[in-house]
C-alpha positions in Angstrom: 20.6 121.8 103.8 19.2 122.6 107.2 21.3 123.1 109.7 20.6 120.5 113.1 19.7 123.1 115.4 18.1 125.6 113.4 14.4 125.9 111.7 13.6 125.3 108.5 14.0 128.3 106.3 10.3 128.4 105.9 9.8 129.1 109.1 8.2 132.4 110.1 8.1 134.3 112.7 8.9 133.8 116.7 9.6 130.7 117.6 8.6 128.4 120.6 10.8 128.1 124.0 12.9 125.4 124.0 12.4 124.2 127.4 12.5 120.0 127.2 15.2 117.9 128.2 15.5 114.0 127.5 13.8 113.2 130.6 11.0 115.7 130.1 10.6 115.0 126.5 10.8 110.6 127.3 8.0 111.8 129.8 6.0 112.9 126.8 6.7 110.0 124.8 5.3 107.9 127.7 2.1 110.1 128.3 1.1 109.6 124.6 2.0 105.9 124.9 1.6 104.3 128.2 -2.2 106.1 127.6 -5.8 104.3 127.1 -4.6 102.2 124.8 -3.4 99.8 127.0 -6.6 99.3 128.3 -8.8 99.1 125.4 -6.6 98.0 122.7 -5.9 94.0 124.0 -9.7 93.0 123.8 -9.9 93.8 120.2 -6.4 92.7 119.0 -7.3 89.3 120.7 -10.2 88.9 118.9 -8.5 89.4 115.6 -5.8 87.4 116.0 -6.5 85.2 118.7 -3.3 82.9 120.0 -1.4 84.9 117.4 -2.0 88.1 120.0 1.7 88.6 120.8 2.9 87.6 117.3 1.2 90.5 116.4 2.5 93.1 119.2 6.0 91.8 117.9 5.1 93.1 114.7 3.3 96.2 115.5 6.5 96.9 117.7 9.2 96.1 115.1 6.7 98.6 112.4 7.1 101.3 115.2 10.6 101.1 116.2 12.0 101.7 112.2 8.9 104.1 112.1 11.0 105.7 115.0 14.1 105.5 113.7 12.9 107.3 111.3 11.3 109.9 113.3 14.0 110.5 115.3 16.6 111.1 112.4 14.5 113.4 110.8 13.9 115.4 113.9 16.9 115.9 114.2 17.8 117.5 111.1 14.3 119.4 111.2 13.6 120.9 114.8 10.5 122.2 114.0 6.9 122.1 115.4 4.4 119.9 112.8 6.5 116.6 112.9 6.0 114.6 110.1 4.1 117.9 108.0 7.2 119.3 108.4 9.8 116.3 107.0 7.4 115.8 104.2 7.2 119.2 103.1 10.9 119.9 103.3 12.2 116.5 102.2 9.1 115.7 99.3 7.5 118.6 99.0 4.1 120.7 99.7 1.8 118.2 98.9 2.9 115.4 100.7 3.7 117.5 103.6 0.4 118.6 103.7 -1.0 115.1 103.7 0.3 113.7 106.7 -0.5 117.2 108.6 -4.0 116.4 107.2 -3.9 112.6 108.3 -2.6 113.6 111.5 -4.9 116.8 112.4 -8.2 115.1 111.6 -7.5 112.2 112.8 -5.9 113.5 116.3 -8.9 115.8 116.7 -11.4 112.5 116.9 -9.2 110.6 119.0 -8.5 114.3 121.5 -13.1 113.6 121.5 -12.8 110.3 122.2 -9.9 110.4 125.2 -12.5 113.4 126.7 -15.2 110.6 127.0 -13.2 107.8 127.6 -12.4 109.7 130.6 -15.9 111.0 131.5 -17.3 107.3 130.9 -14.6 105.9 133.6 -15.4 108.9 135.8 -19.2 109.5 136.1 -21.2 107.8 133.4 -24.3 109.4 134.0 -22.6 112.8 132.7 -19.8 111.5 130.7 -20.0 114.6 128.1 -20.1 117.4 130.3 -17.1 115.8 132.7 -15.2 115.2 129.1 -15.9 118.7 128.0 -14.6 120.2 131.3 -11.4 118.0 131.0 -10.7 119.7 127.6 -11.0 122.9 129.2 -8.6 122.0 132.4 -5.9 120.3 130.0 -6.1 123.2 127.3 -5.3 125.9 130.3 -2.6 123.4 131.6 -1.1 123.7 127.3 -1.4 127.1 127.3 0.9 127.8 130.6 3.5 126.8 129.0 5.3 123.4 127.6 7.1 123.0 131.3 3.7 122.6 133.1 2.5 120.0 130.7 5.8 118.1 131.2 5.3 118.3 134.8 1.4 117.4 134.8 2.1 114.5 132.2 4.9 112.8 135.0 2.1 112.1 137.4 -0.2 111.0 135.1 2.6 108.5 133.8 3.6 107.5 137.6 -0.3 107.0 138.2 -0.6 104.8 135.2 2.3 103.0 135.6 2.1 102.1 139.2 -1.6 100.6 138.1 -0.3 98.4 135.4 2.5 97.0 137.4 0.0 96.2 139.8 -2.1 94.4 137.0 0.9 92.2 136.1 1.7 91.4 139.6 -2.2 90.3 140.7 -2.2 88.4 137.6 0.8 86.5 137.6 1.0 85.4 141.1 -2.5 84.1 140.7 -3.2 80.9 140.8 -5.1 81.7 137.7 -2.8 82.3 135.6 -1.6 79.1 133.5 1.6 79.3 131.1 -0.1 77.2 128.2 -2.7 79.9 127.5 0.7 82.4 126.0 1.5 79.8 123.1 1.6 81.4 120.3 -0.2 79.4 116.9 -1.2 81.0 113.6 -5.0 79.7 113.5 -6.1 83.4 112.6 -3.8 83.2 109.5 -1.6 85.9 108.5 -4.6 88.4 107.8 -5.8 88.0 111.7 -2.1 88.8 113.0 -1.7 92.0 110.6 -5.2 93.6 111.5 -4.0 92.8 115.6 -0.7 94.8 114.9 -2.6 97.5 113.1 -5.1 97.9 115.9 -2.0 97.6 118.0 0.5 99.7 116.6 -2.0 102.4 117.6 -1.3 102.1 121.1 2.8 103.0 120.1 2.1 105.8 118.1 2.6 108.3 120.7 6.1 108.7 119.8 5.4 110.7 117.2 4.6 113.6 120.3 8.3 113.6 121.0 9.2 114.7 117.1 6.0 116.7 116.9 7.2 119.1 119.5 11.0 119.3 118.5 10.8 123.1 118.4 10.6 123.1 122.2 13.2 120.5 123.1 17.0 121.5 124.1 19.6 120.4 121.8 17.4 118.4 119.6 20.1 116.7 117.5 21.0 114.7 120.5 17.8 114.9 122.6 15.7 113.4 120.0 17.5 110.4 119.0 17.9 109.4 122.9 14.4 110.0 123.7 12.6 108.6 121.1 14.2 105.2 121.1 14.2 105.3 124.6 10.4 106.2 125.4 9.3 102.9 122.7 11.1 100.4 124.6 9.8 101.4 127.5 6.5 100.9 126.6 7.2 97.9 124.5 8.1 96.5 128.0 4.9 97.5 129.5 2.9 96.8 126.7 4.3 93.4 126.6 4.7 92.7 130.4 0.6 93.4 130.2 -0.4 91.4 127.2 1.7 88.7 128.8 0.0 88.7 132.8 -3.5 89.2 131.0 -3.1 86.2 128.2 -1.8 84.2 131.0 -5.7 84.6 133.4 -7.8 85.0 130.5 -6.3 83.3 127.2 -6.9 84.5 124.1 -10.8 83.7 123.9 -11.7 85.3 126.8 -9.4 88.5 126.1 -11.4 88.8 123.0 -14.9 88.4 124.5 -13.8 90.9 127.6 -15.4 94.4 127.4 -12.7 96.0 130.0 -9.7 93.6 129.7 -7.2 94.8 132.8 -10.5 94.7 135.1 -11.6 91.5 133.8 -8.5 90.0 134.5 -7.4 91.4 137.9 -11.3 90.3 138.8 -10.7 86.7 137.3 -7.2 86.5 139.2 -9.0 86.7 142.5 -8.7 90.5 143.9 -11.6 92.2 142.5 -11.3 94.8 145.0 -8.4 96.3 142.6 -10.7 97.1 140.0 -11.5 100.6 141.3 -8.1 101.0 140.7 -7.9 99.6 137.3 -10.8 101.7 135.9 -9.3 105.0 138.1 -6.0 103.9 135.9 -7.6 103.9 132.9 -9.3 107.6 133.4 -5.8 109.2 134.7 -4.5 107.4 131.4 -7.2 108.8 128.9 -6.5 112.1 131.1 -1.9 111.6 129.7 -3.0 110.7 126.2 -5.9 113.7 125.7 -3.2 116.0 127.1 -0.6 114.7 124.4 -2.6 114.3 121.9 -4.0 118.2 122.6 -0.4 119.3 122.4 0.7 117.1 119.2 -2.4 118.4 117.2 -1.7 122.3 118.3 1.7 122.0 117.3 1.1 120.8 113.5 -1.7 123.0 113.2 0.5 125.6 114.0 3.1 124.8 111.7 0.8 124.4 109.1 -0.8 128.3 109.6 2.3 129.6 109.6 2.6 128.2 105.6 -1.6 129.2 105.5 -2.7 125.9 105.0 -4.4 126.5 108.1 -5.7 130.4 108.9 -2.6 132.2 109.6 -3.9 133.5 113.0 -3.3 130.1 114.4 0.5 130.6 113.8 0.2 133.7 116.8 2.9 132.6 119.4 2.3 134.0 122.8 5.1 136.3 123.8 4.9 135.3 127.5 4.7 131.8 127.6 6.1 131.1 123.9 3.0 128.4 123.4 0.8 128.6 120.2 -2.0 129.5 122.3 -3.9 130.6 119.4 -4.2 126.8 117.9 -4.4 125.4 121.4 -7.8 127.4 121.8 -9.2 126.5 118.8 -7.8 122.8 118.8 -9.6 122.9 122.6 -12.6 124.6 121.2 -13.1 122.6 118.7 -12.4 119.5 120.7 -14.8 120.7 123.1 -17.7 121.0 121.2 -17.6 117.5 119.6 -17.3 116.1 122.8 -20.1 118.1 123.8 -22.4 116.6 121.0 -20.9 113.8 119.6 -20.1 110.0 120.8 -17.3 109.3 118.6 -15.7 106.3 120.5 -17.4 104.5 118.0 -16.7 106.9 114.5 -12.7 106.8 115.2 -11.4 103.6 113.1 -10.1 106.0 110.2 -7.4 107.1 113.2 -5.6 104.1 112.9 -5.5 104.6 109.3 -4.5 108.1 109.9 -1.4 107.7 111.9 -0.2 105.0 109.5 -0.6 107.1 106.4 1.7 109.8 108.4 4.3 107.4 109.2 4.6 106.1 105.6 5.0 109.9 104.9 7.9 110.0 107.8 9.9 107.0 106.3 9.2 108.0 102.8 10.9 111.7 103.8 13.6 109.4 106.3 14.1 107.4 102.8 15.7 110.8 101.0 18.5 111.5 103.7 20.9 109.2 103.1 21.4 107.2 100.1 23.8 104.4 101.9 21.9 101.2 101.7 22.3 100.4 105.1 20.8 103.6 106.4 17.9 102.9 104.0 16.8 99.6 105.3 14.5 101.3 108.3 12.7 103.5 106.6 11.8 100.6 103.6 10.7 98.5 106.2 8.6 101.2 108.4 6.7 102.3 104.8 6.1 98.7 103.5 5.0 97.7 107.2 3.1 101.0 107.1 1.0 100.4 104.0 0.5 96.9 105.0 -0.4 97.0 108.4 -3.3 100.5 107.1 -5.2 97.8 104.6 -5.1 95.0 106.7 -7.3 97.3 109.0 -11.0 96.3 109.5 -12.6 97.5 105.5 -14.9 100.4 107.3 -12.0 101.9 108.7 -9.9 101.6 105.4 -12.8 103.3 103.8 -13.3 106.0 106.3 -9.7 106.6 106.5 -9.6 107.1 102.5 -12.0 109.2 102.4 -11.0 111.7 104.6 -8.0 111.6 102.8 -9.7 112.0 99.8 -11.5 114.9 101.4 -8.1 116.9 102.2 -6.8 115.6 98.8 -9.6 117.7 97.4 -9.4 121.0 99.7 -5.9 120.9 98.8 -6.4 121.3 94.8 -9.3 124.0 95.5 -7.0 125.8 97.7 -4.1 125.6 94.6 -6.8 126.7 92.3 -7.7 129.2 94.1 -4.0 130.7 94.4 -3.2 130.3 90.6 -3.1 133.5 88.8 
């Protein structure tokens, strides 16, 4: 058995500095979170579930807190870099290990493209790639200076985004816009309409998974984890909730749906549309917390799956200055870069969803394995059943796309195998 505070036995070579405390690793959790999300997500939750809107934020939230439980536990026991690649390896072997890396590296990578033109969209349309591709650039050099400067960056983008939302709920609520009948909650969407909200929702939550992700670099991770895991989820199930609340309250579920830019459309329809400067400044700064996250997450598990060579074993290169993988962060930036140089995939990302589920069913699965008391098993059954449930009530084109890039790494897998038989 692995000891708490050591690596895996697998583990080669140096490792990263361990340089995060709770506050600094919360901070993370909140950056990956409190992100975009928040101000893209509503419109099309609303529109799939309609009144049923918070119903289904209670469910994507009760999916993500056993899907953190999970995460936290087996962080714990595994401080590694690579997250959920790592517990699946270690707890159900290679091949499942590898599966959630691939759901999660893929996937990430898209969503790192579409957070780089999120944030040139917000900040000058006209020349949304090139301001998306020089974004990469700025947030890779911030990676590669170390963990401490990302922490640091990462608390002003979450004090930025933060400040704007509360600002949101304030307008909103103490407008006389706002009317208390347009938050009841009825099931006229059915069952189906409420799942596929909390799937498009659950989204916005994942960014926990950053905190486990990076456990190599946080101090004492048998009791940092644990504390700042749980603790960085209810803090943006508050937001998240205080938001969905002041915005149902001014636009109602129909309009929520039908709006394009939901925070703006409300503080607009509340009667101060002189804050929405601020709103879409928010929502860049955000994109800005989430691409620099999600850069770090993704370098992380491609690192830990180079140094097993699922991955070309340069990647697994740890600077011996600044104790980064700057190796992975270059080519996760590079590659990052380019697509977001070329490509518009706002629009091509719906497998991401699918993605991150299918790496937290891995998580709970592993979380299943470490404790055979019935009681300590009752999180992780209910994160994988919500898991699998929650990924196929998703739109059908993203369940397809999702598959088959799974299908995809299913099938580079085997090659690779076949290739290394004797």
């Amino acid at each position: 058995m692995t000891r708490p505070d050591s690596l895996p036995s697998s583990v080669p070579g140096p490792q990263l500095r361990r340089a995060l405390g709770v506050g600094d690793a919360v901070v993370v959790g909140l950056g990956s979170m409190v992100g975009a999300g928040i101000f893209a997500a509503l419109g099309p939750a609303a529109r799939a579930a309609g009144p049923g809107l918070l119903l289904g934020l209670a469910v994507a939230a009760v999916v993500a807190y056993c899907n953190a439980t999970s995460s936290a536990r087996l962080a714990a026991r595994y401080p590694a870099s690579g997250g959920t690649y790592v517990y699946g390896r270690e707890r159900l072997g290679e091949f499942w290990g590898y599966l959630a890396g691939w759901a999660f590296v893929v996937g990430k990578t898209a969503s790192c493209a579409a957070m780089a033109l999120t944030v040139g969209a917000y900040v000058w349309p006209g020349q949304a790639h090139a301001v998306a591709v020089a974004a990469v650039v700025a947030l890779t050099a911030v990676n590669y200076g170390g963990i401490q400067k990302s922490a640091w960056l990462t608390r002003v983008i979450v004090a930025v985004v933060l400040a704007v939302l509360a600002s949101v709920v304030v307008v909103c609520l103490g407008s006389g816009a706002s009317a208390a009948g347009r938050l009841a909650v009825d099931g006229s969407a059915g069952a189906g309409g409420v799942l596929q909200a909390a799937g498009l929702l659950f989204f916005a939550f994942a960014g926990y998974a950053r905190i486990a992700t990076l456990g190599e670099e946080v101090r004492d991770p048998a009791r940092t984890i644990p504390r700042a895991i749980p603790l960085a989820l209810g803090i943006a199930l508050v937001v998240y909730a205080g938001v969905a609340v002041a915005v149902l309250s001014v636009l109602g579920a129909r309009g929520l749906g039908a709006a394009a830019a939901p925070l703006a459309d409300a503080v607009r329809a509340a009667g101060v549309p002189a804050l929405v400067p601020v709103v879409r400044a928010g929502a860049a700064v955000a994109a800005l917390g989430s691409l620099l996250a999600l850069i770090l997450g993704v370098s992380r598990t491609t690192l830990a799956m180079a140094r097993d060579r699922h991955l070309p074993g340069a990647l697994a290169v740890v600077h011996p200055r600044f104790q980064v993988p700057h190796r992975a962060e270059l080519a996760v930036g590079a590659v990052v870069a380019v697509l977001a140089a070329t490509v518009d995939v706002r629009g091509a990302i719906g497998f991401s969803s699918f993605g991150v589920l299918a790496y937290y069913a891995v998580a709970n699965a592993s979380a299943w394995t470490l404790d055979p008391a019935p009681w300590r098993r009752a999180a992780p059954a209910v994160g994988l059943l919500g898991c699998v449930t929650l990924a196929f009530a998703l739109p059908w084109v993203s369940v397809a796309v999702g598959t088959g890039v799974l299908a995809v790494g299913v099938g580079a897998y085997g090659v690779r195998r076949w290739a290394a038989a004797p």
